[in-house]
C-alpha positions as CSV (number, residue, x, y, z in Angstrom):
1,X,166.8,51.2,13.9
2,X,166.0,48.7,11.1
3,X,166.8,45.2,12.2
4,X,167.9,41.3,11.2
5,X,164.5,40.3,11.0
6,X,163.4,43.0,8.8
7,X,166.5,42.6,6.4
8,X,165.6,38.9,6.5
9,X,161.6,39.1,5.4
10,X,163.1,41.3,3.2
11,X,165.0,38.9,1.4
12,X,162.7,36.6,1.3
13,X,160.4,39.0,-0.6
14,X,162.8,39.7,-2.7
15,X,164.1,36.3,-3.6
16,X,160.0,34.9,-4.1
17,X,159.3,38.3,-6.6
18,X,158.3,37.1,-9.7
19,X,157.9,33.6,-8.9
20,X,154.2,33.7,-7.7
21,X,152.5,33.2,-10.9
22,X,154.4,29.8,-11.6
23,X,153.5,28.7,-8.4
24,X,149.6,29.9,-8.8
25,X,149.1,28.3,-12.1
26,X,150.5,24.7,-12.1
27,X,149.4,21.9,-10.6
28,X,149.1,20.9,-7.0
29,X,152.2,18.4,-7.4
30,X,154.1,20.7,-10.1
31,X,153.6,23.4,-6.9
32,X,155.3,21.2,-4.7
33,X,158.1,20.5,-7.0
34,X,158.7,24.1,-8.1
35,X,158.5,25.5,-4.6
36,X,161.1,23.0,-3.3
37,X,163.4,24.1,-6.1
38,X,162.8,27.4,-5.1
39,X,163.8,26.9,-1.7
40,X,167.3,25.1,-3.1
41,X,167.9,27.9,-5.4
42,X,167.3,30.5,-2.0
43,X,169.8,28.9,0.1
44,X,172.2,28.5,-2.6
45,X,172.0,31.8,-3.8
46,X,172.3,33.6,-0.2
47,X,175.1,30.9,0.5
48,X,177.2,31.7,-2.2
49,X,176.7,35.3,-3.2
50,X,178.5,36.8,-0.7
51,X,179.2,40.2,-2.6
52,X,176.0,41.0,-3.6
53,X,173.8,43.7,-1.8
54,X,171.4,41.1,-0.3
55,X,170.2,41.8,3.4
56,X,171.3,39.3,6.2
57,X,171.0,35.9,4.6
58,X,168.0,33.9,5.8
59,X,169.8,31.1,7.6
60,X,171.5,33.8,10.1
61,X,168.4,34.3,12.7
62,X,165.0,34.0,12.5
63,X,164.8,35.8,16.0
64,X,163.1,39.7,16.9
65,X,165.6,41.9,17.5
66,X,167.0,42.0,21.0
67,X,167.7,44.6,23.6
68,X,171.6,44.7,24.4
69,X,171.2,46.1,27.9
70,X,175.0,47.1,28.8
71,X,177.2,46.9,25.6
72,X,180.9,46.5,26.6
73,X,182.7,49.6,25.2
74,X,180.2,52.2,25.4
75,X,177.6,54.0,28.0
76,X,175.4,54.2,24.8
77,X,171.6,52.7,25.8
78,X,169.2,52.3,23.4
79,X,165.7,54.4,24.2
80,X,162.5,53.2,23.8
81,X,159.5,54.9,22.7
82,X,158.0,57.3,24.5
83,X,161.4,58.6,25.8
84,X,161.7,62.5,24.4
85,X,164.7,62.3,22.2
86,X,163.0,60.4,19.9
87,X,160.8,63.3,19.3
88,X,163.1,66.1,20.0
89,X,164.7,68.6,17.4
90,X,168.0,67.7,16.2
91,X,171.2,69.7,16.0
92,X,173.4,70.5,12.9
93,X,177.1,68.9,13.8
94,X,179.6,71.5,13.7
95,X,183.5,71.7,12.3
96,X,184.5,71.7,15.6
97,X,182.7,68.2,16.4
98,X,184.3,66.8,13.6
99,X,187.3,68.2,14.1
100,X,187.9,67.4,17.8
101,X,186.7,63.4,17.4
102,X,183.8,63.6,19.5
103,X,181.4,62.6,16.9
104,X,183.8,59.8,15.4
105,X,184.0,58.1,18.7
106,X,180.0,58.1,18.9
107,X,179.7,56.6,15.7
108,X,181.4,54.1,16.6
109,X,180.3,53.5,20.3
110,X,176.7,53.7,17.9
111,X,178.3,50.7,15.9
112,X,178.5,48.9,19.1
113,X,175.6,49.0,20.3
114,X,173.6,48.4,16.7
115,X,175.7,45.4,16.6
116,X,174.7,44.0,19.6
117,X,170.8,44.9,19.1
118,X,171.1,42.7,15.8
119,X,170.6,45.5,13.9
120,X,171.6,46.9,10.7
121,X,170.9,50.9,11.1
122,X,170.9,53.3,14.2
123,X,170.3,57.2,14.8
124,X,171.8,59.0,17.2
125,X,168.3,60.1,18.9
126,X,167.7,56.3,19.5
127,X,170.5,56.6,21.8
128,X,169.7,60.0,23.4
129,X,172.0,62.0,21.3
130,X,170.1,64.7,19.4
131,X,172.7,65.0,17.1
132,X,172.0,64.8,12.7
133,X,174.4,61.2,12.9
134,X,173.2,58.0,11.5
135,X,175.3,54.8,11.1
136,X,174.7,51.9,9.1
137,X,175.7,48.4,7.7
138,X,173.3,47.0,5.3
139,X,174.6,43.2,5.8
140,X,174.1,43.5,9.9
141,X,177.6,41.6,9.6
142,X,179.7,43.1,11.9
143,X,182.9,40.9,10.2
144,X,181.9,43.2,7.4
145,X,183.2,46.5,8.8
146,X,183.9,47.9,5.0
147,X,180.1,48.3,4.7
148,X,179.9,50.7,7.2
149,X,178.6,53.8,6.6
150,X,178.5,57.3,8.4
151,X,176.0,59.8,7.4
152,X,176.8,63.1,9.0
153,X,174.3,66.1,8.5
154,X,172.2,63.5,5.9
155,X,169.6,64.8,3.8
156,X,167.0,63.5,1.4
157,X,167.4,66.1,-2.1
158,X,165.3,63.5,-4.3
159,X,163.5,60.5,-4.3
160,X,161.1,58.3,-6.2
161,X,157.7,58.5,-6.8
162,X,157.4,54.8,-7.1
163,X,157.2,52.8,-3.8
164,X,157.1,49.6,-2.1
165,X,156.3,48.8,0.9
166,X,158.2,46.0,3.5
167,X,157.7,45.0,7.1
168,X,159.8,47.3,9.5
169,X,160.9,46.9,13.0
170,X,162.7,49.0,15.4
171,X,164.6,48.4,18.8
172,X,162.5,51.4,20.1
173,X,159.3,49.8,19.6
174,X,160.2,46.5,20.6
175,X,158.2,43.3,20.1
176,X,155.9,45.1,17.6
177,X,156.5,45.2,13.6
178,X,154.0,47.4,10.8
179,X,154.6,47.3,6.8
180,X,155.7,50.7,6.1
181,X,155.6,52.4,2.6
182,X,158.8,54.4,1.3
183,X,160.4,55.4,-1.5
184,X,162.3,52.9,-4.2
185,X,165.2,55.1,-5.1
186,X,166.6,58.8,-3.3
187,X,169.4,60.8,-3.7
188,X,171.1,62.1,-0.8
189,X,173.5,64.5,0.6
190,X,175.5,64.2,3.6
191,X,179.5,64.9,5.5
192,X,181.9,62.2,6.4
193,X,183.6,61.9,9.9
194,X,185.9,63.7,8.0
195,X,183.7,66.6,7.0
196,X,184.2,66.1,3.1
197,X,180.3,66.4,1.2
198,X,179.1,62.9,0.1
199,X,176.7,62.8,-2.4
200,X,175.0,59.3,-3.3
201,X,172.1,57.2,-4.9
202,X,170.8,54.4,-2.9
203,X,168.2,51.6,-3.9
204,X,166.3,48.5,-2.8
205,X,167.3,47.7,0.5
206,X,170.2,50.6,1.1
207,X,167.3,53.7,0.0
208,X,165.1,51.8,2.9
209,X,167.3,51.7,5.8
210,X,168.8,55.4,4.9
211,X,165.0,56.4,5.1
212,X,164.1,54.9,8.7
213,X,167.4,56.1,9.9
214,X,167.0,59.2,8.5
215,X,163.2,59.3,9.6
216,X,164.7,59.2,13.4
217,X,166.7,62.5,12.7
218,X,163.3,64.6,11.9
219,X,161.7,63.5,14.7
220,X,159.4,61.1,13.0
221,X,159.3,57.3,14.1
222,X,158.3,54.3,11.9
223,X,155.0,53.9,13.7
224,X,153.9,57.2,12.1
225,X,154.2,55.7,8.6
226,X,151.7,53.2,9.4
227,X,148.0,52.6,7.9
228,X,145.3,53.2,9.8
229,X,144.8,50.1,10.0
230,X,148.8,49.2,10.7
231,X,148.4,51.6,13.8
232,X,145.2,49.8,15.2
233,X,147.1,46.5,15.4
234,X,150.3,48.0,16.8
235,X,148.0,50.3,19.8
236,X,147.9,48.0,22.4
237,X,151.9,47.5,22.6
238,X,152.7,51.5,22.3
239,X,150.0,52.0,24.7
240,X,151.9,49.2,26.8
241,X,155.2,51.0,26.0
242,X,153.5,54.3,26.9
243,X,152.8,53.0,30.6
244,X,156.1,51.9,31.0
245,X,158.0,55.1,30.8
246,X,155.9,57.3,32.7
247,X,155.5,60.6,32.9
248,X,157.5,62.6,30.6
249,X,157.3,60.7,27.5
250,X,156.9,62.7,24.0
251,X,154.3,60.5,22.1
């Protein structure tokens, strides 16, 4: 799960691009000025451009995400690493699933619960469903509900060779965070809830969650997209995380 404080460092990254080398160049004062104006033209522009595809605006939390605990509507949990179903293989959904409104009424039980975690993306596995499901909503906003998405059955057919690379979290690996490289652009192919083929190009911030989502659904977790160096700095808390689960876990 990709969450508020990812979407809003992200933002912030995106907003300062390009502006570095007026600020490296000019005088100490001239600095000052030009990053105050800066800072004026960042609240005004994530005040007032509600219809863009910014992430979460910057003034909405500054917090880590949070664990929900019991979320009213649903017996979803959320699992944290090492728990097995974040590791575990995950099952084409069938006609019959779609058909019968079993997997409607987890995606939006799934909502539910990525709502209250403060997040903006959630897989299935994350909430011990080993299911190919993902939901998402890139503005976190759950007044927003016409920027949800469903990916049934989602794959990756194409994606760019040119990266960038953003600081991720994830409500599975809580109180820990790791800059994580992925692709700028892919093309993907997926079902709706109502079984119809959806074929799409995402970008920017949309191509980034669809990836750590759809990460989750191959088994592979955030952490293993780290640097060497990424992972050293990030040990001690899995190794904390590790030793509160117990036996059983799937590292």
């Amino acid at each position: 799960m990709l969450t508020h404080s990812s979407a809003i460092m992200a933002a912030t990254l995106s907003l300062l691009c390009g502006r570095s080398s007026i600020l490296a160049f000019t005088p100490t004062t001239t600095r000052r000025a030009a990053a105050l104006n800066i800072a004026k033209k960042m609240s005004s522009t994530i005040n007032n451009n509600n219809n863009n595809h910014l992430p979460p605006p910057l003034h909405a939390s500054i917090d880590e995400e949070v664990d929900p605990g019991i979320v009213p509507g649903t017996d979803l949990r959320i699992v944290k690493y090492p728990h097995p179903s974040l590791r575990a293989p995950n099952a084409e959904i069938t006609a019959d699933e779609l058909s019968d409104g079993s997997i409607s009424k987890i995606a939006k039980e799934m909502l539910l619960v990525m709502y209250a975690a403060e997040g903006v993306g959630l897989a299935a596995p994350q909430v011990g469903i080993n299911k190919k499901l993902m939901v998402y909503n890139e503005s976190g906003d759950k007044k927003k509900w016409l920027n949800e998405v469903v990916m049934v059955n989602p794959k990756i057919v194409e994606f760019s060779e040119a990266t960038d690379v953003e600081n991720e979290g994830c409500l599975s690996f809580p109180d820990m965070r790791g800059d994580v490289k992925r692709s700028k652009w892919i093309k993907v192919e997926a079902q709706n809830l109502k079984g119809k083929k959806i074929k799409k190009k995402f970008r920017g911030w949309e191509a980034r969650i669809f990836q750590h989502e759809f990460d989750h659904l191959d088994g592979t977790v955030y952490v293993d997209r780290l640097t060497e160096e990424g992972r050293k700095e990030v040990q001690p808390r899995l190794d904390e995380l590790i030793e509160d689960f117990g036996e059983g876990g799937a590292l």
